[in-house]
N, CA and C atoms as a LAMMPS dump frame, in Angstrom:
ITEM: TIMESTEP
0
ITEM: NUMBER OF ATOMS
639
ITEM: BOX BOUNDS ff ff ff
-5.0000000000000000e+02 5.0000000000000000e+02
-5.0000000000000000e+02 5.0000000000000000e+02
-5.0000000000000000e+02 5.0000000000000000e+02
ITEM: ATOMS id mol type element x y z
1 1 1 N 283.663 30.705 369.826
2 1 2 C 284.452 29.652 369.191
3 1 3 C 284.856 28.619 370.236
4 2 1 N 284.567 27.061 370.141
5 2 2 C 285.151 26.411 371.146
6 2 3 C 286.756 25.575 370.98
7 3 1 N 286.821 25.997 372.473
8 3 2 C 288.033 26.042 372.496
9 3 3 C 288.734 24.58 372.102
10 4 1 N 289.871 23.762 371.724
11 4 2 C 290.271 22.144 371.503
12 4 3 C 290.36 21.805 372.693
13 5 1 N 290.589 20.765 372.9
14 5 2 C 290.106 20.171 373.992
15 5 3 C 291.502 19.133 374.147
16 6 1 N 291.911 19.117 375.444
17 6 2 C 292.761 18.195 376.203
18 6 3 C 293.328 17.153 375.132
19 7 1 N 292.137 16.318 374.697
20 7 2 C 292.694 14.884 374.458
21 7 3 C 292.847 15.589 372.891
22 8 1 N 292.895 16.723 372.43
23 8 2 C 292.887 17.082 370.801
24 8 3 C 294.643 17.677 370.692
25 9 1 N 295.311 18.643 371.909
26 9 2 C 296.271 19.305 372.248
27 9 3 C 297.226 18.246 372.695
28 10 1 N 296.9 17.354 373.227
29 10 2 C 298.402 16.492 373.533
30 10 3 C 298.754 15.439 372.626
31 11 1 N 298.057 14.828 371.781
32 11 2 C 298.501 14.369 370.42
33 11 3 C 299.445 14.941 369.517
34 12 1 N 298.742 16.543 369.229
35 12 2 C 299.106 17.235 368.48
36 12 3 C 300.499 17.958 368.943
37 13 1 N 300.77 17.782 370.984
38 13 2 C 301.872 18.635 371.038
39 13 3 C 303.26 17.361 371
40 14 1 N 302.567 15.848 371.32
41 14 2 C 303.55 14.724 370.899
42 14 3 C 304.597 14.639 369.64
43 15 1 N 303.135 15.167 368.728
44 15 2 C 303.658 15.142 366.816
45 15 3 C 304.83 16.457 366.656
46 16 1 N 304.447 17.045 367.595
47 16 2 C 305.282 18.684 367.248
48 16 3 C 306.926 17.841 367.797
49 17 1 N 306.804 18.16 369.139
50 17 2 C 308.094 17.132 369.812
51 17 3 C 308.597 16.282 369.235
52 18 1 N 308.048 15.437 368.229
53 18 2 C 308.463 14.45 367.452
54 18 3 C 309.368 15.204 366.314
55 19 1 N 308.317 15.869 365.832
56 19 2 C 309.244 16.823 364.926
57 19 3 C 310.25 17.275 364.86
58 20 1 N 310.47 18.327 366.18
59 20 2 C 311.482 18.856 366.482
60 20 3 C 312.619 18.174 366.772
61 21 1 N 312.563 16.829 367.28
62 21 2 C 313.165 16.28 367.815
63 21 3 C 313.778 15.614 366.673
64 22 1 N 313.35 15.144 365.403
65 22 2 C 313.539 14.49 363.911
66 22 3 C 314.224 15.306 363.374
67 23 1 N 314.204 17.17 363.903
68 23 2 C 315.005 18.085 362.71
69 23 3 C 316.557 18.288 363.585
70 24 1 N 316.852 17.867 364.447
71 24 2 C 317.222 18.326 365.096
72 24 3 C 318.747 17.177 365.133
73 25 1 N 318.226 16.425 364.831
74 25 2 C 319.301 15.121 364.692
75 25 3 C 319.736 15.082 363.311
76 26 1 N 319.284 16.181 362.48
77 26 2 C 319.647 16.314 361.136
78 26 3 C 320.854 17.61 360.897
79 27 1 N 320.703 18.256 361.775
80 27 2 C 321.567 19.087 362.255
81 27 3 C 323.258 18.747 363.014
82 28 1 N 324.255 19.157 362.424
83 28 2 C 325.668 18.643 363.681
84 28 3 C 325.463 19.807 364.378
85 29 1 N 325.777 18.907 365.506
86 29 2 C 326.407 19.963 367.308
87 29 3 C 327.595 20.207 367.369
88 30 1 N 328.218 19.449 366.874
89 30 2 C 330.017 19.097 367.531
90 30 3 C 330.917 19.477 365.391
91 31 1 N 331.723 19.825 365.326
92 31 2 C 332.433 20.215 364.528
93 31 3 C 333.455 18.416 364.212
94 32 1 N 333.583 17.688 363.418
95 32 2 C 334.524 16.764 363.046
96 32 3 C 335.792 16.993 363.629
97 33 1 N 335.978 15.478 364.074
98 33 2 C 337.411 15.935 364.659
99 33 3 C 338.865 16.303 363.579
100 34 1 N 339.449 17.178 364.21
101 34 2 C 340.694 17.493 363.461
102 34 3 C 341.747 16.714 363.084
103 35 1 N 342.191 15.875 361.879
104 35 2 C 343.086 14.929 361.083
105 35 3 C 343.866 14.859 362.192
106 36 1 N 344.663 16.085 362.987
107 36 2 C 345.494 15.436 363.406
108 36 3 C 345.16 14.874 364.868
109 37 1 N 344.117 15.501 365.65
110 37 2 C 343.728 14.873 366.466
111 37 3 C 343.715 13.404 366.534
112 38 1 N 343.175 12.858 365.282
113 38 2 C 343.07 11.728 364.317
114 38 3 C 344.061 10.977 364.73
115 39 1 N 345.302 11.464 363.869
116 39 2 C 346.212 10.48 363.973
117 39 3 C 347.172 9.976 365.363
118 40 1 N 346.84 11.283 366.875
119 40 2 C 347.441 11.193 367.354
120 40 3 C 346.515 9.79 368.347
121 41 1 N 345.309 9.943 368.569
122 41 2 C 344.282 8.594 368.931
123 41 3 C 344.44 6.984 368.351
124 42 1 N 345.051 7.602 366.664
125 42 2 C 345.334 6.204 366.475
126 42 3 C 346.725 5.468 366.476
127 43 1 N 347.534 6.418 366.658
128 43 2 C 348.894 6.265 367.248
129 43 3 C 348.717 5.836 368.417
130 44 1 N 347.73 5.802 369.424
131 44 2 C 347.539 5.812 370.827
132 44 3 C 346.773 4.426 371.211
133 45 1 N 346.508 4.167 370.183
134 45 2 C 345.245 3.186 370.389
135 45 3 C 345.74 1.45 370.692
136 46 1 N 345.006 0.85 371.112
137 46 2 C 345.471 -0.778 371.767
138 46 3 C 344.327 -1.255 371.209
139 47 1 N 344.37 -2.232 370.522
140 47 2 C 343.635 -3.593 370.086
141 47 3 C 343.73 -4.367 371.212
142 48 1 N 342.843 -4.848 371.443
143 48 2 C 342.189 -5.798 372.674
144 48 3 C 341.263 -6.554 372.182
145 49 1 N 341.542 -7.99 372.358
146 49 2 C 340.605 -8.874 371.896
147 49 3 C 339.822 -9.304 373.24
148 50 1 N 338.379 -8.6 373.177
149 50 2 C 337.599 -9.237 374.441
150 50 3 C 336.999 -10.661 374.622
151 51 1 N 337.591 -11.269 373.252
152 51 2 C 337.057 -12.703 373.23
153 51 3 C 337.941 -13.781 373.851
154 52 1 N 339.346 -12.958 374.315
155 52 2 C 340.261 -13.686 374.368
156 52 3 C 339.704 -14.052 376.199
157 53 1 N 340.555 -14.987 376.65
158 53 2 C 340.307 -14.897 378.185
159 53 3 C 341.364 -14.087 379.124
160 54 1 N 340.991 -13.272 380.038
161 54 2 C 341.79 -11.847 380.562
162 54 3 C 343.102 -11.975 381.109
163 55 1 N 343.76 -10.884 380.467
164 55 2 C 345.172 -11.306 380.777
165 55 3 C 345.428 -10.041 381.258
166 56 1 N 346.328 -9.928 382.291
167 56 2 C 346.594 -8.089 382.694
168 56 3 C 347.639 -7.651 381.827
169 57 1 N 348.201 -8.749 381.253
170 57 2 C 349.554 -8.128 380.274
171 57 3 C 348.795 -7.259 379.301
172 58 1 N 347.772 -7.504 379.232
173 58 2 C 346.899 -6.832 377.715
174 58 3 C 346.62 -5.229 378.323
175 59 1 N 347.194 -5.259 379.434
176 59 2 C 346.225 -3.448 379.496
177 59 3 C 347.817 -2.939 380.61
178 60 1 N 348.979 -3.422 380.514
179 60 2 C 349.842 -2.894 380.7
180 60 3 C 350.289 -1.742 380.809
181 61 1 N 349.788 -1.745 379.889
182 61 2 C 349.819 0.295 379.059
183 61 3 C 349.125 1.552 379.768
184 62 1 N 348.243 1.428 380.824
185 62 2 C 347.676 1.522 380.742
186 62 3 C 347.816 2.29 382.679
187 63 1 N 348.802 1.894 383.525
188 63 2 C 349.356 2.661 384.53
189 63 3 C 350.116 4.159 383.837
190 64 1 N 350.514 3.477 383.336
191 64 2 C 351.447 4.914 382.59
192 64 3 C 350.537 6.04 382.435
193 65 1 N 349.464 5.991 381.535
194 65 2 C 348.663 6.617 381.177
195 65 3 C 347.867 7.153 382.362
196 66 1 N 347.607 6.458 383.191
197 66 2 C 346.328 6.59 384.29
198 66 3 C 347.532 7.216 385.775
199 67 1 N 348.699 7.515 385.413
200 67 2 C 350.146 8.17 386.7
201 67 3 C 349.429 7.898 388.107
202 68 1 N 348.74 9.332 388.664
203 68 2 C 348.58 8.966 389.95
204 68 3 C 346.869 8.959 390.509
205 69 1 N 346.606 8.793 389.506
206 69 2 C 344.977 9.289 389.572
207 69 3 C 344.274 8.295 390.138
208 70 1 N 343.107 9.254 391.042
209 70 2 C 342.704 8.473 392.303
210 70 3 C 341.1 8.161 391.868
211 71 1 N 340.506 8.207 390.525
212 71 2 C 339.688 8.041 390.052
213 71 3 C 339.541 8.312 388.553
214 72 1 N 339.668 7.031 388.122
215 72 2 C 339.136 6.541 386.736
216 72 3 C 337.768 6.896 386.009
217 73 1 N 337.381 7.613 384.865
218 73 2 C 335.828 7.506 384.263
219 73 3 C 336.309 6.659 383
220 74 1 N 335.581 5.459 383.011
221 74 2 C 335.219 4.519 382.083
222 74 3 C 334.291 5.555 380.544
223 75 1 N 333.832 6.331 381.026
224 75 2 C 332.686 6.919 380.181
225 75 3 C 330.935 5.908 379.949
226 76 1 N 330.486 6.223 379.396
227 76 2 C 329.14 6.231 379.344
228 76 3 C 329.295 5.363 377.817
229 77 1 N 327.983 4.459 378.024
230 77 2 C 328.076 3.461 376.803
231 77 3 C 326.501 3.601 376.629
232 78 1 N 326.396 3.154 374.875
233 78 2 C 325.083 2.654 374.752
234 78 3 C 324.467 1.68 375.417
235 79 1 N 323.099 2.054 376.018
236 79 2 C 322.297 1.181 376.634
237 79 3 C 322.06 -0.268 376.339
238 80 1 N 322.06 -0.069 374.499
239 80 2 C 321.522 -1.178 374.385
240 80 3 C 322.913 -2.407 373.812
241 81 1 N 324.067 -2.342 374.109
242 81 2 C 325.115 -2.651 373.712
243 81 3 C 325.709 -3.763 374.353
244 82 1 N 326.462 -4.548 374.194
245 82 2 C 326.941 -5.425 375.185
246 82 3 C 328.511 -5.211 375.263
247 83 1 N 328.718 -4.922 373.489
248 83 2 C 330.51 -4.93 373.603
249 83 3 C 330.998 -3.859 374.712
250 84 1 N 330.705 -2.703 374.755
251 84 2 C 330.952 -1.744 376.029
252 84 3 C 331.386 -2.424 377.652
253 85 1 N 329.948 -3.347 377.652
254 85 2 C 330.228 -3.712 379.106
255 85 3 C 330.997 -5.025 379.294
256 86 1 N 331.295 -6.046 378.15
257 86 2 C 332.277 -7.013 378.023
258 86 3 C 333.58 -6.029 378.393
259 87 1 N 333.985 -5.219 377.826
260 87 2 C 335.24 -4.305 377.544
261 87 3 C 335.516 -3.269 379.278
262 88 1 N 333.945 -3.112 379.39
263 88 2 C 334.184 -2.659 381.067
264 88 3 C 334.808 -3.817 382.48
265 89 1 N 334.388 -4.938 382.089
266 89 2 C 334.231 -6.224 383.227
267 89 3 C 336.309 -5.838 383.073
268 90 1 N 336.596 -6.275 381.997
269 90 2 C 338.205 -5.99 381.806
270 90 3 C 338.663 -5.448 382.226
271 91 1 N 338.746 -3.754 381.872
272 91 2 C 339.382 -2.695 382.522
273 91 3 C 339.015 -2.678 384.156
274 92 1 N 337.326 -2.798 384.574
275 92 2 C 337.276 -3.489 386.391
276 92 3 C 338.389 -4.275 386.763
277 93 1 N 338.85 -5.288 386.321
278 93 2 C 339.586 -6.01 386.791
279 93 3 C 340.753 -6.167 386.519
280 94 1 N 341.719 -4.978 385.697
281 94 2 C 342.811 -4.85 385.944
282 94 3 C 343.068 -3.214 387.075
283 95 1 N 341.834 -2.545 386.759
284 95 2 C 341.987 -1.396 387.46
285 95 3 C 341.893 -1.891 389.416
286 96 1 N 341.251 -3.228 389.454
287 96 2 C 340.957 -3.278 391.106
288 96 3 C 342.215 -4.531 391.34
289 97 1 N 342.452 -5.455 390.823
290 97 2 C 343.795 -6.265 390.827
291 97 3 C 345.126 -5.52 390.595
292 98 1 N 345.19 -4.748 389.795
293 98 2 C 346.457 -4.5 389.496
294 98 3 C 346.973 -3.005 389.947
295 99 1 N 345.961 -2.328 389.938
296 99 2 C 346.347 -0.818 390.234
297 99 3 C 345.273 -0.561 391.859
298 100 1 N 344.716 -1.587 392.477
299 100 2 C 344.036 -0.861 393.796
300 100 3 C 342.855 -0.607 393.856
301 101 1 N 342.105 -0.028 392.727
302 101 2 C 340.847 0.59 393.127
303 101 3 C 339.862 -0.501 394.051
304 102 1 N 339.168 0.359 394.494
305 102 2 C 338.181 -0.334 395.269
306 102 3 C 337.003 0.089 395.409
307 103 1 N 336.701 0.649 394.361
308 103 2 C 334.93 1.15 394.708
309 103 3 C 335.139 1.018 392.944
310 104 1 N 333.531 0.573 392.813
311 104 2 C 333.047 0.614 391.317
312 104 3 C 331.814 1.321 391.326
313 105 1 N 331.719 2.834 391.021
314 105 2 C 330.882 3.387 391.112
315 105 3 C 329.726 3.471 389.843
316 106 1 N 328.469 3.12 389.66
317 106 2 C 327.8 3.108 387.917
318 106 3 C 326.773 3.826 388.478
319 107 1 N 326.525 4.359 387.087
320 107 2 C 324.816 5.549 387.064
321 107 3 C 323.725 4.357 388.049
322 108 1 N 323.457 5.389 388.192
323 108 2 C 321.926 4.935 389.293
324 108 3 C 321.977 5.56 390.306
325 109 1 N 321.755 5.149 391.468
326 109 2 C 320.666 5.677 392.723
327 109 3 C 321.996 5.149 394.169
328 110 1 N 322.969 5.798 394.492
329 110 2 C 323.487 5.165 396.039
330 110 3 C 322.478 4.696 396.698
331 111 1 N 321.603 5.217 396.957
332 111 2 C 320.553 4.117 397.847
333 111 3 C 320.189 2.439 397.332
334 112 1 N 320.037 2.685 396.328
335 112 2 C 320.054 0.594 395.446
336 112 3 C 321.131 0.649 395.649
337 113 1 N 322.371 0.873 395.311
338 113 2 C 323.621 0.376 394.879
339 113 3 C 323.881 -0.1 396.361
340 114 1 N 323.441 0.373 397.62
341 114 2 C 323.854 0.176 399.178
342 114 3 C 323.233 -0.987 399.402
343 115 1 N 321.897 -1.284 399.047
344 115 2 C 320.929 -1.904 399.332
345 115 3 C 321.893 -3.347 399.154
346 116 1 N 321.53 -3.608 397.164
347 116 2 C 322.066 -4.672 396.516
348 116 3 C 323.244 -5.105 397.097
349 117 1 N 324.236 -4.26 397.791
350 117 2 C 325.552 -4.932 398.207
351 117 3 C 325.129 -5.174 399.576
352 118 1 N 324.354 -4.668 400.296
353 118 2 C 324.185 -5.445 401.439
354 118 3 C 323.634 -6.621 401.748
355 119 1 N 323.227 -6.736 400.571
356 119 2 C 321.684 -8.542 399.942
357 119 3 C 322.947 -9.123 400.108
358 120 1 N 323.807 -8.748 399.099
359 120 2 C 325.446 -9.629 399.217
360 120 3 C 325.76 -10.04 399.777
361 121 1 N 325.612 -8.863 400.973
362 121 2 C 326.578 -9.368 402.496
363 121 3 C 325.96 -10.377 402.74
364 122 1 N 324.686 -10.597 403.134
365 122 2 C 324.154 -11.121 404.204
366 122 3 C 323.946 -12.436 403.732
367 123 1 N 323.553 -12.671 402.147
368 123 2 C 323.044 -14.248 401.761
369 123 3 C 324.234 -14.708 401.696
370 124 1 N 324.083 -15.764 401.556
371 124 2 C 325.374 -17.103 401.053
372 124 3 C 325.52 -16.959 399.429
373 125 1 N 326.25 -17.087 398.899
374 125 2 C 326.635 -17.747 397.573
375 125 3 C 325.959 -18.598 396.891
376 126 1 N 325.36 -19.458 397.724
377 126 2 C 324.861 -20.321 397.115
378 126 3 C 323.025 -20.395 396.585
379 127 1 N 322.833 -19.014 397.478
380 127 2 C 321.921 -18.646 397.413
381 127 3 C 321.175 -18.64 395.807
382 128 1 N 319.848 -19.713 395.443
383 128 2 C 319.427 -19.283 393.993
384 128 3 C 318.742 -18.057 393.978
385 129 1 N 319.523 -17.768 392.799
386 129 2 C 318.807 -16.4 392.097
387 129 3 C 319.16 -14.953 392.721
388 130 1 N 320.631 -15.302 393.567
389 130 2 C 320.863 -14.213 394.378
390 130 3 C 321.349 -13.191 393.565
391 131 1 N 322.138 -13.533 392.18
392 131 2 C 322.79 -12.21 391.667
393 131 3 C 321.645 -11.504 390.922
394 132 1 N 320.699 -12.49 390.599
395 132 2 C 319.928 -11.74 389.584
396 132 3 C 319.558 -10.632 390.511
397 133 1 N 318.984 -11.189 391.514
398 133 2 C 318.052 -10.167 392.311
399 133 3 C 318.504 -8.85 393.145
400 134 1 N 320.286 -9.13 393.517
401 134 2 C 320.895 -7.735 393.923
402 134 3 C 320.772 -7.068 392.28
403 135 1 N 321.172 -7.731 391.286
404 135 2 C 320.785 -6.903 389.858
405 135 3 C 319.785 -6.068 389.896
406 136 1 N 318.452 -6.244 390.318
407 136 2 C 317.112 -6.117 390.082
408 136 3 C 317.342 -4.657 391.254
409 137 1 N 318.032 -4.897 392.4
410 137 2 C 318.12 -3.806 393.237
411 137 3 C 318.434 -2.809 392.56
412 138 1 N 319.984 -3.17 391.748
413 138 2 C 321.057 -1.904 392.251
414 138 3 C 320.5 -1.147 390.597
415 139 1 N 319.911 -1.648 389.998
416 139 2 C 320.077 -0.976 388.538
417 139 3 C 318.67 -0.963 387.541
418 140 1 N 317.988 -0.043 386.851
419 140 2 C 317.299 0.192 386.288
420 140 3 C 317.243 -1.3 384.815
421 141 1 N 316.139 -1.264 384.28
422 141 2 C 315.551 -2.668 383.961
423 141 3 C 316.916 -2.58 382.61
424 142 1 N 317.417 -1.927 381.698
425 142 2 C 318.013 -1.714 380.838
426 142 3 C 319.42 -2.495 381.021
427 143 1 N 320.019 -2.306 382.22
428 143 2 C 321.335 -2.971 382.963
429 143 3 C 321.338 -4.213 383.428
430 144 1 N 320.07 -5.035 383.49
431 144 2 C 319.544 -6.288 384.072
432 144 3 C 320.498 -7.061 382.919
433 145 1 N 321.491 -7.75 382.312
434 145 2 C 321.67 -7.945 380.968
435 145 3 C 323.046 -9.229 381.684
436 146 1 N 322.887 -10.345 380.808
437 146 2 C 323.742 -11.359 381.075
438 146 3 C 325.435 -10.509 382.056
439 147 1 N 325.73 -9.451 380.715
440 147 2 C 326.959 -8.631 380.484
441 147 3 C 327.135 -8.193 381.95
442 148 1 N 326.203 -7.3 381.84
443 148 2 C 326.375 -6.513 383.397
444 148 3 C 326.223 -7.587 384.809
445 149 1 N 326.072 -9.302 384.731
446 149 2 C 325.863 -9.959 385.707
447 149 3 C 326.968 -10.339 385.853
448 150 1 N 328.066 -10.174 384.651
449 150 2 C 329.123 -10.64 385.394
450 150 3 C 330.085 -9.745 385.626
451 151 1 N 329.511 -8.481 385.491
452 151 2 C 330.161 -7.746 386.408
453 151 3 C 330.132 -7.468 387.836
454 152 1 N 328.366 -8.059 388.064
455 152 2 C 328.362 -7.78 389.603
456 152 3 C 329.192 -9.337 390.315
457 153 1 N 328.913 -10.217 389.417
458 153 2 C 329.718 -11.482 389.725
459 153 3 C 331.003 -11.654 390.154
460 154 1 N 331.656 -10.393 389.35
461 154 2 C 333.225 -10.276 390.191
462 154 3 C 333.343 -9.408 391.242
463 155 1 N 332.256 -8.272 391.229
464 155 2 C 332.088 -7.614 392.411
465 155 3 C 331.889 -8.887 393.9
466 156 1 N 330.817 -9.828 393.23
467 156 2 C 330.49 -10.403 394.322
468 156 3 C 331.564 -11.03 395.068
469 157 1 N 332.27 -12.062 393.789
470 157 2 C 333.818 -12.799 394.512
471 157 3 C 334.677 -11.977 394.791
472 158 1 N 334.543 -10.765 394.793
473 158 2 C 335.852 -10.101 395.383
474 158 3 C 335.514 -10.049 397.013
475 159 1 N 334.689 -10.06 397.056
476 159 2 C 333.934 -10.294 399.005
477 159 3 C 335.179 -10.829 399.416
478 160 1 N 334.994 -12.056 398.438
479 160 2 C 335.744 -13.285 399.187
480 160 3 C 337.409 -13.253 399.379
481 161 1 N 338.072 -12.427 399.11
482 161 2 C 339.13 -12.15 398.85
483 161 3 C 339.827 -10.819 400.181
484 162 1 N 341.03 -11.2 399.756
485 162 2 C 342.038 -9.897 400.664
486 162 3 C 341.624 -8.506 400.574
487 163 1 N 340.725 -8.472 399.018
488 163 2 C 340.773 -7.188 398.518
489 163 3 C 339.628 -7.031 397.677
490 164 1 N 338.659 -7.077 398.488
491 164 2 C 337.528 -7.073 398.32
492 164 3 C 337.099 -5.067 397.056
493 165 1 N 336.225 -5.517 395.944
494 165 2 C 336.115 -4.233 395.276
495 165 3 C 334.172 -3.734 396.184
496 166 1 N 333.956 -2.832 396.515
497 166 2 C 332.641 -2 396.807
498 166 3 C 331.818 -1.947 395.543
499 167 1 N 330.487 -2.159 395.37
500 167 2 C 329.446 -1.741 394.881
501 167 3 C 328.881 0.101 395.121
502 168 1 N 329.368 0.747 394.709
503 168 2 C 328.385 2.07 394.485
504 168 3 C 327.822 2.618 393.371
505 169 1 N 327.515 4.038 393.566
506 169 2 C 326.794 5.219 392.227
507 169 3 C 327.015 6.135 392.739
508 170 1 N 326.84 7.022 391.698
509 170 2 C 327.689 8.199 391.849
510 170 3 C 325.989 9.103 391.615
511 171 1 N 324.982 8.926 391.73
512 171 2 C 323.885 9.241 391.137
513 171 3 C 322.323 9.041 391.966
514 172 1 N 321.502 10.425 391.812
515 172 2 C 320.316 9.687 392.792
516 172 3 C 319.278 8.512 392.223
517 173 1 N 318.194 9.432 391.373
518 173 2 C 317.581 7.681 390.981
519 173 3 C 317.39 7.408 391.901
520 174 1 N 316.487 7.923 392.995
521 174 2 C 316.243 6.951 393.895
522 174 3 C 314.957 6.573 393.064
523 175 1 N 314.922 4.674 393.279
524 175 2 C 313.409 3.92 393.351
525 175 3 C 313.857 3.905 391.893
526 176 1 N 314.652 4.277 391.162
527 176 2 C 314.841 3.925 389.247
528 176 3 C 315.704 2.606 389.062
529 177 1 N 314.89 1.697 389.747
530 177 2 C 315.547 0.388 389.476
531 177 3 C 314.841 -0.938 389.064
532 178 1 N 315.177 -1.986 388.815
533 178 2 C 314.105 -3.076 388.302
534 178 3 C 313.224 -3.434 389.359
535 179 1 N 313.798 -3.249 390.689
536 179 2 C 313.281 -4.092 391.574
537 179 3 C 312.221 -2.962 392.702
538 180 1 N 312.023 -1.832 391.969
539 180 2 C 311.363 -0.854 392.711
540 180 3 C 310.38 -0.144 392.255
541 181 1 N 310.486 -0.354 390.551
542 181 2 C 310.159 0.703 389.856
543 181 3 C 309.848 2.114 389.879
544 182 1 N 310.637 2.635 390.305
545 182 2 C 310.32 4.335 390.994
546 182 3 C 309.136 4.297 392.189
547 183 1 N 308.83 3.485 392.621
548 183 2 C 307.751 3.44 393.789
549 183 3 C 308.662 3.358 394.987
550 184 1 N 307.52 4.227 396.311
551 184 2 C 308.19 4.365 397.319
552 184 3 C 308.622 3.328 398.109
553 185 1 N 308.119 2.055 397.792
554 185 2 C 308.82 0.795 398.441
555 185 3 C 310.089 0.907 398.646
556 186 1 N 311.367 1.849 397.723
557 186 2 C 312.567 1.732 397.885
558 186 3 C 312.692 2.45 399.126
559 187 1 N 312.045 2.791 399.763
560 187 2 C 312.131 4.07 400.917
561 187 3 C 312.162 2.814 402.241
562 188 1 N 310.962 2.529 401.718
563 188 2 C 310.536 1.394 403.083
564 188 3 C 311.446 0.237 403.309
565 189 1 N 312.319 -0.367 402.145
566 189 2 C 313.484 -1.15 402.068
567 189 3 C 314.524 -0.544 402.846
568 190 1 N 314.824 0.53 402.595
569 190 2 C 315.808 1.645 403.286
570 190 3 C 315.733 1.197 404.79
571 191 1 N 314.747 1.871 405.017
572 191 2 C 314.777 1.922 406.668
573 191 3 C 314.357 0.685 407.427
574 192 1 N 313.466 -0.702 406.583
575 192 2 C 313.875 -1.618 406.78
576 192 3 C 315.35 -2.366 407.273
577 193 1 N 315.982 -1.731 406.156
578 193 2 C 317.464 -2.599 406.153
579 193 3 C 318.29 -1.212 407.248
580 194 1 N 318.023 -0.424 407.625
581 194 2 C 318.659 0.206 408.507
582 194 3 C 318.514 0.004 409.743
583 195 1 N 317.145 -0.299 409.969
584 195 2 C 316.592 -0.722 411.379
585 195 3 C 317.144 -2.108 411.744
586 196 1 N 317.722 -2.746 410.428
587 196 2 C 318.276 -4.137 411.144
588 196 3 C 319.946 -4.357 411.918
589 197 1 N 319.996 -2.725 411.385
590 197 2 C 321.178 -2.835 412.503
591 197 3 C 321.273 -2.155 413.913
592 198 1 N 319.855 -2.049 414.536
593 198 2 C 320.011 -1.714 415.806
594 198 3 C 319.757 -0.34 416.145
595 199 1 N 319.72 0.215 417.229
596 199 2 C 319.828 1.584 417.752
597 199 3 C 321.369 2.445 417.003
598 200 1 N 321.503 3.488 417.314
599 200 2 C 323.068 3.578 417.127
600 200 3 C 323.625 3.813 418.476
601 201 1 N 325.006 3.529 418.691
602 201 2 C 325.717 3.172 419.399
603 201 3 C 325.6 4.278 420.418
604 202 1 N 325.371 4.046 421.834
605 202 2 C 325.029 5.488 422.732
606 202 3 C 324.434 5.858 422.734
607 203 1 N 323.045 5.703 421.744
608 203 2 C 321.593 6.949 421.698
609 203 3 C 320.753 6.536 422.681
610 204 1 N 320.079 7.004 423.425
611 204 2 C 319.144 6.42 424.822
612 204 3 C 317.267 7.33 424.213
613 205 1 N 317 6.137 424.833
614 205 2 C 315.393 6.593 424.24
615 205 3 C 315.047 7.756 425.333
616 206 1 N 314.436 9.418 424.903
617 206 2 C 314.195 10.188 425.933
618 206 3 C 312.792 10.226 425.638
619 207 1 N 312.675 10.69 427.129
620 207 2 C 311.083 10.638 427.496
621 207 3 C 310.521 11.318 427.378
622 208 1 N 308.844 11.797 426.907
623 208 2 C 308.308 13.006 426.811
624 208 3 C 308.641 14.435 427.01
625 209 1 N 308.595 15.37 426.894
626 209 2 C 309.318 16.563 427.619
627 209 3 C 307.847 16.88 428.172
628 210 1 N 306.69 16.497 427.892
629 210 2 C 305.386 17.353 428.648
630 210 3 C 305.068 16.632 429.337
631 211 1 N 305.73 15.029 429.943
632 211 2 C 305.192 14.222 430.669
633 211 3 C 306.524 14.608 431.795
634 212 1 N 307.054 15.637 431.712
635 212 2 C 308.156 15.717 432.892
636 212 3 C 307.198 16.922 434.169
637 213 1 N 307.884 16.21 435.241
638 213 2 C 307.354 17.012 436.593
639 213 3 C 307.793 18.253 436.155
């Protein structure tokens, strides 16, 4: 009997995966939340108009809640969304003006996220096409999005300031970015941009050990 063949088995194991994957979202994971859980969230809750232009009085509320904590999670938003990251640029900028923070850490790769803020450092402002392109560094093609530019936009002007906020990730992804596409070029950027700062401080070049008397 001959056996199916390669290109007959991975069609057929796509359609299965598909399947499973179709019954499976028909199914609940999580149990409805409990009424009173309910009411105590909407007792809790703040209307915020993100159309308005940013006011810190609007998120007032909002030390109280957050006491002494030395790190904030925003949570995780749909990819394909914008209201999320309008609503993030906000909370950035009362959490690094008003309460201190100074690192803005997002999914991706610390190695882009180092990279892109060092493009920062080094160009001018005036530089065309500079935000797009730390964009293109620090973040996978999905995040490239008007929304998320002006978030790195206030990252960027905070340079300029007393109190400057950091670009990081909390995440590897290395090379999962627009400007790399998972190829090892992000490697060679690396040690590119490392080598441009020199030897390190005190290291002396040693000499063969089999070329010694």
């Amino acid at each position: 009997m001959r056996k199916p063949s390669g290109r007959f088995l991975a069609p057929l194991a796509l359609l299965l995966a598909g399947a499973v994957d179709a019954g499976l979202t028909l199914v609940p994971h999580s149990p409805s939340p409990r009424p009173s859980d309910t009411k105590v969230i909407a007792a809790q809750a703040r209307a915020l108009d993100f159309d308005a232009p940013y006011a810190a009085s609007a998120f007032e509320f909002l030390p109280s809640v957050l006491g002494r904590a030395s790190i904030v999670a925003l949570g995780e938003s749909l990819h394909v969304t914008a209201e999320f990251l309008r609503a993030r640029l906000r909370l950035v900028q009362f959490l690094h003006q008003r309460l201190g923070f100074d690192v803005l850490a997002l999914e991706g790769s610390e190695t882009q996220a180092w990279l892109a803020e060092e493009y920062l450092y080094r160009t001018s402002p005036e530089t065309a096409g500079r935000l797009d392109r730390a964009q293109q560094i620090a973040w996978f093609k999905l995040w490239n999005t008007s929304e998320m530019r002006e978030v790195l936009s206030y990252v960027d002007a905070s340079q300029r300031t007393s109190q400057p906020l950091y670009l990081a990730s909390f995440d590897v992804q290395t090379g999962a970015s627009a400007e790399f596409g998972l190829t090892p070029t992000v490697l060679s950027a690396l040690v590119d941009r490392l080598g441009s700062f020199g030897p390190l401080e005190g290291s002396e070049t040693q000499g063969n050990s089999l070329d010694s008397p």
